[in-house]
Phi, psi and omega in degrees: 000122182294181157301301166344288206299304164335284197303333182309295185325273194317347165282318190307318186274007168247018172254341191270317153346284170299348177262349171282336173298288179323001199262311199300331194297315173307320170301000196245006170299171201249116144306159198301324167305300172312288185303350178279340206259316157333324152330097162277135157299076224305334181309342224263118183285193189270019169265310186308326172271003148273352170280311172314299197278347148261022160285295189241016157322183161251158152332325189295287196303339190295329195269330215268308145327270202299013189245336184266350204301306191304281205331304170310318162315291173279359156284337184204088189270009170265296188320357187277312184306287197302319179278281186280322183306336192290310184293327197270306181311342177274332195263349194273004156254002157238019182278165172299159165319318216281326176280340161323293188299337193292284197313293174003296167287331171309298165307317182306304190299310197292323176293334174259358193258007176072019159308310186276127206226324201247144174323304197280322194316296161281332148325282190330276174358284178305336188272323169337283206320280192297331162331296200286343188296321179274047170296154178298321178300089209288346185282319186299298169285346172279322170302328187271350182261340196262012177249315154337279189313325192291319196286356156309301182297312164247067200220078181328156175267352165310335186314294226282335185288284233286306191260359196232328183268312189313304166321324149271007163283356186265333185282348168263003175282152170312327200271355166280187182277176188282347189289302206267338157317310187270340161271344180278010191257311173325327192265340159298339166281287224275303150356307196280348168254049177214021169235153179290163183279353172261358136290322176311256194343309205280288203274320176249355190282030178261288169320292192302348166288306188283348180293353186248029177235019202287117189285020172265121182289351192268346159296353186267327192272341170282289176315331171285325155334313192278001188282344184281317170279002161259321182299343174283331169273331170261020182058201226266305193293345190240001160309300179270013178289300217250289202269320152354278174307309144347306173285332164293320177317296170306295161330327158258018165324139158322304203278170176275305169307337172284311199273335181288319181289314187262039158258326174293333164312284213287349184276326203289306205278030201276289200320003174249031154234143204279184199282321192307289180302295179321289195288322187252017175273280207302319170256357160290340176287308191298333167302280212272013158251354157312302166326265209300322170340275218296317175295309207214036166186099184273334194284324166318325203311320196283351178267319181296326163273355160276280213286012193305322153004296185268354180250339144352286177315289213281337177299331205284357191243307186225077168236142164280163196293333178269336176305301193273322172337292200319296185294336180280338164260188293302355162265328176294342178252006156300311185290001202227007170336115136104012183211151180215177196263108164234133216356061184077007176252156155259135156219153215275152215252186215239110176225165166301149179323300170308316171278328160303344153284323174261005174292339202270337167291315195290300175311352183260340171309306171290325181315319201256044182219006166294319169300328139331328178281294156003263140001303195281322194264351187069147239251324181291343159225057198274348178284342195256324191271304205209011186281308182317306207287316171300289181334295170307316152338285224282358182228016176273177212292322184244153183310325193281351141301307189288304209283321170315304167293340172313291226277338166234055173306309248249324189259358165290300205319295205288336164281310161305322180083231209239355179258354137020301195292342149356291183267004197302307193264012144284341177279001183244357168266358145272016179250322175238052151321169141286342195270083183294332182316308148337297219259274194347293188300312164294355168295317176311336205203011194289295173338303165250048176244316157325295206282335163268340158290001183231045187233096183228124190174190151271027182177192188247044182253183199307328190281334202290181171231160167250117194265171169259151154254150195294154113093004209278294189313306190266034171240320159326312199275324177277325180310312180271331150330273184270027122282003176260323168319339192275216191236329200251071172321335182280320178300324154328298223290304192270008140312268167007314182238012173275324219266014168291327180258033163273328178317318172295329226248304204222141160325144164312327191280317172327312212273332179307286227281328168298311216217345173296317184285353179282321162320295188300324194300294166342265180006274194275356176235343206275152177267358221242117166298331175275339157318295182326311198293289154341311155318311167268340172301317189294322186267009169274321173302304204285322174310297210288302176280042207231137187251011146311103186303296170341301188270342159312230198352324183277333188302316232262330185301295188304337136049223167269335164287319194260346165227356146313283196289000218263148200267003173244145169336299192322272192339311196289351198278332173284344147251035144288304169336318202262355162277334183300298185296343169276340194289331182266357174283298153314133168287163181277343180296304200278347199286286166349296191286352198214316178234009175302300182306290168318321185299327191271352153314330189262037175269347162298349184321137189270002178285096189299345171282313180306301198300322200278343159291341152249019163279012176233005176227030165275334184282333159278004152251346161292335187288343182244023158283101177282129187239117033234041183258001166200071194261346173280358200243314161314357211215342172261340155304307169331284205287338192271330191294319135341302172301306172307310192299331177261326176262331193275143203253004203256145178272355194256337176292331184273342133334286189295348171287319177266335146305318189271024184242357172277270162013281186300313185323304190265014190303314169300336193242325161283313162322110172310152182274352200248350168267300177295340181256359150266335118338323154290325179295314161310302182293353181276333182286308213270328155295349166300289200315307179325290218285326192270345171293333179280320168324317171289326152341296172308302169305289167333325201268322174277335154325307173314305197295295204297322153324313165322296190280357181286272198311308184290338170332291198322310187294310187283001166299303158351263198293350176285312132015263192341297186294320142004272226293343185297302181318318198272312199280344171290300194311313179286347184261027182219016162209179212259179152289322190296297158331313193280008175273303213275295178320321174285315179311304164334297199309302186293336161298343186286343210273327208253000163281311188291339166299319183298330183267349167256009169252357183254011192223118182254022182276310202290316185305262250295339184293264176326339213250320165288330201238007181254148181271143196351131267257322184310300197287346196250015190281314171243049164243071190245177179255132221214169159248184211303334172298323172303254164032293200288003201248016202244332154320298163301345162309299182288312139355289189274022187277270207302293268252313202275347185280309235275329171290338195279311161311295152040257194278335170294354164282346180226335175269145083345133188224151178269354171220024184245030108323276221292340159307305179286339140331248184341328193274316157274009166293297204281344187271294169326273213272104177260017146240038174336193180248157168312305164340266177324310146335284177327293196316271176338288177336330186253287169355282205274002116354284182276343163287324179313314207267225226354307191272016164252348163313323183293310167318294189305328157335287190279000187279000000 
């Protein structure tokens, strides 16, 4: 036997194989007996055939019935009544869960859609309901009861009197089952706010006495539940008559669960007792079920440490000043449940498995009930009160602790208020959990969790400042390093766009110098496409607020080099992403002016994906093209659309070209005017803003700059100062009082000499007369003492204040002697070949001004 032949054999026995498979399937198709019995008479309308098939169906069709039963109402609801519910009430004592459950929801749609008009219609409906209430099943019956509470609420009350209460004084007797007990006690809370309160008071608190005295604790703990909606239903005054006492009663229940329940009463129900009853009921009661909680019922802790929050809250108006102490160390020493203090750490202590969860339920319990605590403690004294107790949260042993205080950092913050910096270094020791879950949970709120730790004043408005928090940028920068290290790529993703509102939060240079280049990293290296993307939305966020020109230009520069121009595809398909994303940032002036060009460069791409990527965002980049000021950008799209239509050979790209040259075609003519004149108006908001950011740009730089020159002034004041004051202590230690009379008379002849000896040396005027500045400036340049010294910052100052009015005003006053200054002042700049004349002339001109204003000095001297 050859190979060929081997190998034949051997398709054949494994086809023979496959056909052995195939025999059970054929057996088990529905024989022809079967399919006759399946078989409906077409003749038959839809009443006959729901009666037919819930005589002699199968389960399918049987359920397939009670799932249409609303529809049947309302095409005909008296023959529905008379013929199927009778049939369907017949089959639902022997049916399955799954038709139980159907019918249910069936009655329910009929009871609540207003269908049933006629009184016996609903009678019927209701006795199905309650029949069923006693079912064996317990999933069954909690369904039909729970189709009961609904159909109460669009259920008049005589129904309710007539088909639901009578029936329920015998279903609340002891001799019924604990089943049937426990729904009259559910149907007594829903009942009781749809009646007046002298029925309530009259017809059921007779019931609702014996259901909590019940010798089953789960029937007393159900009725105790319900105590909120009959106290609610018989108002304030019989509140505290009837059920009060009840609720106290209970509260010292044997069972535990009895005793939770009516704790759970009483928080709900506090704003309905007066300040009297709270101090002297409510809260020795609510002390010693704290007490025994804490001592000997751990399974209580945990619900007692979910509602501790609300019962703070509504207890705190009528607590005496050792009362709210008493409670604020018993929330402290809730929170620290199951741990103890080693060198200022908490750590978790050696328990059964089982108890450690729930002390770890009750501390995550308090975690989410702290802002509340606060609250509780007044705001003013969270450092002394509760900043350990926040600490110790934000730093215990299990995540699930942590990430609950992560999830309400953002609601302490806003309750400290200016005192926020309180908590800085707990917010940066949750920025670097270990826990992405943690980090998670603080994402949720980051944006304004930020913005109220770096905020201080009284509010977040225009007056407030912006402080730093320590160590906050490399605990940002580690927080996104290890999400980007996980796995868990979605937590990257919302880190990325919560770090869009660092612009609000931390300076521009920070945000250049930290976190731009982190970006670009994203980009160009992340595997993950919604990172990526996120990532160029976030450095579009750091472009649009950034008031630098410089790092705007290196931003813009980096780019378009590393992903307009970049040598792998991937890059280049990502700043398309990021063109996208400007378009929606940016005014069209600057997305034009900056990312426009480069996007229409890459029609030349040898990546047949680039090239089909931007033939589908060309009709959104012809959209921001303004005409006619930026009609050559208009006119190099023309050339790349062309350029596709005539060269390009990839077939889904030359498709997608000509849809989009259809497109462009109709872009002017389909577009609504009230969509385009609000698009237009949106981009005029957004070049204000631009325009006005470059302006504070402009303001920051000349401040700066007129600081500068503030400080050198400042400095050469100084020392001129300094040197004065040298100048003034020689000059007096070297003469008498008798001298300084004889020195001055000397001085002043000395002064009318040197005027005289300078009007007679024109070498020294052609000196001075050439090399010297405008006629202002040389007015306080004399020979002077230490006062002289101290005045020429302010000269020059009210100088230039006094030319710059005087030009001014010389366009509209004529003045006689500020021409000839500007005469003479452009004489001498300009024109530098005058004549011999003219020269002299000026010369002796300004000569002779010289001698004079020194006549003068020596005058007033």
């Amino acid at each position: 036997m050859t190979f060929n032949q081997s190998s034949l054999f051997g398709q054949i026995d494994d086809l023979q194989d496959l056909a052995i498979i195939e025999r059970p399937i054929r057996r088990s198709l529905k024989t022809a007996e079967e399919i006759e019995k399946l078989t409906v008479d077409e003749d038959l309308n839809d009443i006959e055939r729901a009666v037919f098939l819930l005589s002699s169906g199968q389960d399918v069709q049987r359920a397939s019935v009670v799932v249409n039963l609303p529809n049947l109402v309302r095409q005909n609801p008296a023959e529905t009544f008379r013929r199927v519910v009778p049939k369907v009430r017949e089959v639902l004592h022997v049916a399955g869960v799954e038709m139980q459950l159907a019918a249910a929801g069936s009655f329910l749609t009929i009871l609540q859609d207003d269908i049933i008009l006629i009184q016996t219609h609903t009678h019927s409906i209701l006795q199905i309901v309650l029949l069923n209430l006693d079912h064996r099943d317990a999933v069954v019956s909690n369904a039909w009861l729970e189709t009961l509470l609904s159909a109460i609420d669009a259920l008049p009350k005589e129904t309710i009197r007539q088909e639901i209460l009578n029936p329920l004084v015998s279903k609340a007797q002891l001799s019924q089952s604990v089943q049937a007990r426990l729904a009259s006690c559910r149907i007594l809370g829903k009942v009781a706010s749809k009646f007046e309160c002298q029925m309530v008071k009259k017809d059921l608190l007779p019931l609702v006495r014996s259901l909590c005295q019940d010798v089953e604790y789960e029937v007393r703990s159900c009725m105790c539940r319900q105590l909120e909606n009959i106290a609610r239903g018989i108002g304030v005054d019989h509140t505290k008559a009837v059920v009060l006492p009840e609720l106290v009663e209970l509260a010292r229940d044997e069972g535990s669960t009895v005793r939770l329940a009516a704790f759970d009463t009483i928080v709900n129900l506090l704003e309905m007792f007066d300040s009297d009853d709270r101090t002297r009921v409510i809260f020795p009661l609510v002390k010693a079920f704290c007490e025994k909680c804490f001592k000997a019922d751990e399974a209580v802790l945990a619900s007692l440490s979910f509602q501790y929050g609300r019962l703070c809250h509504g207890l705190s108006g009528s607590f005496t000043e050792d009362q709210h102490l008493w409670f604020l160390e018993f929330y402290k020493k809730l929170c620290i449940l199951g741990l103890h203090l080693e060198n200022g750490h908490c750590e978790s202590q050696a328990y059964p498995l089982e108890l450690e969860r729930k002390y770890e339920l009750v501390r995550k319990n308090c975690a989410y009930n702290f802002p509340a605590m606060v609250l509780f403690a007044d705001p003013k004294c969270f450092l002394s009160e509760l900043y350990p107790t926040f600490s110790s949260l934000c730093n215990d042993p299990e995540i699930s602790v942590r990430r609950t205080a992560a999830a309400g950092f953002h609601e302490v913050a806003k309750l400290l208020g200016p005192n926020v910096h309180y908590i800085h270094k707990e917010l940066v020791t949750l920025l670097q959990d270990d826990s992405l879950e943690v980090l998670d949970a603080l994402m949720n709120s980051l944006q304004e969790t930020l913005e109220l730790a770096t905020l201080r004043g009284d509010g977040a408005g225009a007056d407030s400042k912006q402080v730093s928090v320590p160590d906050l940028i490399p605990a940002l920068a580690a927080a996104e390093q290890k999400a980007a290290a996980s796995l868990r790529w979605r937590v990257h993703e919302r880190l990325l766009q919560r770090y869009a509102c660092l612009p609000r939060v931390i300076s521009g240079d920070q945000i250049y110098f930290r976190f731009l280049q982190r970006m670009f990293t994203i980009i160009t290296t992340n595997n993950v496409l919604p990172v990526q993307r996120e990532a160029a939305r976030t450095l579009c966020v750091f472009l649009r607020y950034n008031r630098k020109l410089e790092q705007r230009q290196e931003i813009i520069g980096k780019v378009v080099d590393q992903l307009a121009q970049g040598k792998s595809y991937w890059n280049r398909l990502r700043y398309l992403d990021l063109c996208e994303i400007a378009m929606e940032l940016f005014s069209k002036s600057y997305f034009c002016k900056h990312f426009l060009a480069p996007a229409l460069e890459l029609v030349n791409d040898p990546v047949a994906n680039v090239r089909y990527k931007l033939c589908c965002m060309l009709p959104r980049l012809k959209s921001t093209i303004r005409l006619p000021s930026e009609k050559p950008l208009l006119q190099q799209l023309e050339f790349c659309v062309r350029r596709l239509l005539c060269r390009e050979k990839d077939k889904d790209v030359v498709s997608t070209i000509r849809k989009t040259v259809l497109d462009l075609d109709k872009m002017d003519i389909t577009e609504p005017y009230h969509k385009r004149h609000e698009r237009d108006l949106l981009d005029q908001k957004k070049e204000k803003e631009e325009n006005l950011l470059l302006e504070m740009e402009q303001l920051e730089r000349q401040q700066s700059e007129g600081k500068l020159t503030i400080d050198k002034h400042a400095d050469k004041k100084r020392r001129d100062s300094k040197t004065g004051l040298s100048v003034a202590k020689n000059m007096s230690g070297s003469t008498s009082g008798a001298a300084l009379s004889t020195s001055a008379g000397k001085e002043k002849k000395a002064k009318l000499a040197r005027s005289r000896s300078l009007s007679s040396h024109p070498t020294t005027s052609k000196m001075v007369n050439s090399d010297k500045p405008p006629k202002g400036k040389e007015s306080s340049s004399g020979p002077g003492t230490t006062k002289g010294t101290l005045v020429p910052i302010n000269d020059d100052t009210l100088r230039s204040h006094h030319f710059s009015t005087a030009s001014t005003s010389m366009s509209s006053t004529p003045s006689t002697s500020m021409p000839v200054l500007i005469r003479s002042n452009t004489t001498n700049t300009l024109d530098h070949r005058s004549n011999g004349t003219k020269d002299t002339q000026s010369r002796k001109l300004t000569i002779q001004r010289k001698s004079n204003s020194f006549g003068m000095q020596s005058g007033r001297e």
